[in-house]
C-alpha positions in Angstrom: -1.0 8.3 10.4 2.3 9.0 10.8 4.8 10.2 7.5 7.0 7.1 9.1 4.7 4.4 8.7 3.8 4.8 5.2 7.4 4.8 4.4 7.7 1.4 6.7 4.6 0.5 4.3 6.2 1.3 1.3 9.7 -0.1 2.1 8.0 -4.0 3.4 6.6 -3.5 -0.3 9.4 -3.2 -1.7 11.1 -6.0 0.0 7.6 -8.2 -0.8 8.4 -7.1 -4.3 12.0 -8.1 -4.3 11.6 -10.9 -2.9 8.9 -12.0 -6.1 11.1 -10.8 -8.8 14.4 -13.0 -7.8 12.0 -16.2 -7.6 10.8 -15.3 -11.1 13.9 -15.1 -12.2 14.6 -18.1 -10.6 11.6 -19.5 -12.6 12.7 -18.6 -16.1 16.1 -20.0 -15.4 14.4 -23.1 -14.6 12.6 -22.7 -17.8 16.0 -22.1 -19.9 17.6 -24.9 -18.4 18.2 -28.6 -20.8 16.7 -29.9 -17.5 13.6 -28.8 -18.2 13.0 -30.8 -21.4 14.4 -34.0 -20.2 12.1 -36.4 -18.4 12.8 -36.4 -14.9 8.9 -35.8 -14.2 8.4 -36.4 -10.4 11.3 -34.4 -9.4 10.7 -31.6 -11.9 7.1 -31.9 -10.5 8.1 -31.6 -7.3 10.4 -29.0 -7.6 7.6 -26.9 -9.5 5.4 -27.4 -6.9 7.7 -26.4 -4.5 8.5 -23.0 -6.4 5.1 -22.6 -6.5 4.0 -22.3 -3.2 6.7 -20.2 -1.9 5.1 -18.0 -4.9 1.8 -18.5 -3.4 3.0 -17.4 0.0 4.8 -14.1 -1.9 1.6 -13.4 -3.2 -0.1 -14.0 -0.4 1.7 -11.9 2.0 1.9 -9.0 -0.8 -1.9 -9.4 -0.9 -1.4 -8.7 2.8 0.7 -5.2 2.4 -1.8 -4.0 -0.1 -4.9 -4.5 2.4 -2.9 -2.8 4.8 -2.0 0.0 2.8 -5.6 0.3 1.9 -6.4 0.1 5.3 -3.8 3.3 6.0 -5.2 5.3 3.2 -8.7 4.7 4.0 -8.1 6.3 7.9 -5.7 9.0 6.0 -8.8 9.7 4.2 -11.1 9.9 7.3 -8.4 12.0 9.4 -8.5 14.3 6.1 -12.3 14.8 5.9 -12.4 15.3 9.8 -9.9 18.2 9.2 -11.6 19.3 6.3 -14.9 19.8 8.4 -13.2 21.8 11.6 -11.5 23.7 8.7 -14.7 24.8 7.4 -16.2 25.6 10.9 -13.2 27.8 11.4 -13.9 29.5 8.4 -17.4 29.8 9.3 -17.1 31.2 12.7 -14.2 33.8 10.9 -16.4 34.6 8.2 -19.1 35.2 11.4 -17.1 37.5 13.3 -15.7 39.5 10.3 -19.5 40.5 9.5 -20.1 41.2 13.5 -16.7 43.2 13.1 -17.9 45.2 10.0 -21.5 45.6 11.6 -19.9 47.2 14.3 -17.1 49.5 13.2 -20.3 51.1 10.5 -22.3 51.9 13.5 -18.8 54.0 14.6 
């Protein structure tokens, strides 16, 4: 995985993230507003209902970055151990030859 695509990850995060807090704040202006108390019920329904599916959807697709994500770090992780295991049979095969090595230079 590449350095750039976790900061693509990251940034669409951000922008998910953005994106969720200015229709919250749109939210609790709705809830500040005199508007809110009066009794216009259907459209005040509506509107709500409205609001909150578009938060539904932000959630939703946010949901969506965070399995990706997931999915990044869990073949980070795999890439990792892979490494981790030629590393070791480097260091086996080093460790190896330094004992042939010594072996040989005592029998100088």
């Amino acid at each position: 995985m590449k350095p750039h695509d976790w900061s693509q990850m990251v940034e669409e995060l951000r922008d998910a993230l953005d994106r969720t807090a200015v229709e919250l704040s749109r939210h609790e202006q709705t809830l500040a507003s005199p508007l809110f108390s009066s009794d216009l019920s259907h459209e005040h329904s509506t509107s709500w209902q409205r609001a909150l599916e578009r938060f539904a959807e932000q959630l939703e697709a946010f949901q969506h970055q965070v399995e990706r994500a997931d999915q990044h770090a869990n073949a980070a992780d795999d890439l990792l151990a892979q490494y981790e295991k030629q590393v070791q049979v480097f260091y086996g095969r080093l460790h190896s030859m330094r004992q042939t090595l010594t072996e040989s230079l005592r029998m100088l």
